[in-house]
C-alpha positions in Angstrom: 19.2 186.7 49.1 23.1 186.0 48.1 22.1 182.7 47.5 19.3 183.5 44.8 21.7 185.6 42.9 24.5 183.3 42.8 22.2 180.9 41.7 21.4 183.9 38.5 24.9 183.8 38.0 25.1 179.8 38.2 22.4 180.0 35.0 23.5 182.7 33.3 26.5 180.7 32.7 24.8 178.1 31.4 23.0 180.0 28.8 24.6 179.2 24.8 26.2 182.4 23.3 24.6 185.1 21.3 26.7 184.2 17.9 25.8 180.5 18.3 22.0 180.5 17.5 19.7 183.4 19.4 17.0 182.6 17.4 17.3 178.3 18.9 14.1 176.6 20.9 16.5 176.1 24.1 18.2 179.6 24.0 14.7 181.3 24.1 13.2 179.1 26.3 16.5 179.6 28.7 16.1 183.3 28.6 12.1 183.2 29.3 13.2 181.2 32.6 15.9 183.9 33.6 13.7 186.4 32.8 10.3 184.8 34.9 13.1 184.4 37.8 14.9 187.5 37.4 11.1 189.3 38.1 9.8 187.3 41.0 13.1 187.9 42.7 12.8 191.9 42.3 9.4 191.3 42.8 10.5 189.7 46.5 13.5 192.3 47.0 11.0 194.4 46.5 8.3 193.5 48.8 10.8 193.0 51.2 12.0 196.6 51.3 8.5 198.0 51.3 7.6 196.2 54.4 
């Protein structure tokens, strides 16, 4: 489980900063991918607790 969210943390760092371009093909694309991964993993904490 630690592993997953330093590996959040490892990505989240990666992604450009607000004032740069928000609007830019990569930064959007970046923060689709965090979000996708961000959801499966509570979707799995999740799943986890309930069983």
């Amino acid at each position: 489980m630690s592993c997953v969210g330093n590996e959040l943390v490892k990505d989240a760092a990666k992604i450009p900063k607000e004032k740069e371009n928000p609007d830019s093909q990569p930064f959007k694309e970046h923060k689709r991918a965090m979000l996708a991964r961000l959801k499966s993993l509570v979707q799995h904490s999740n799943s986890l607790l309930s069983s």
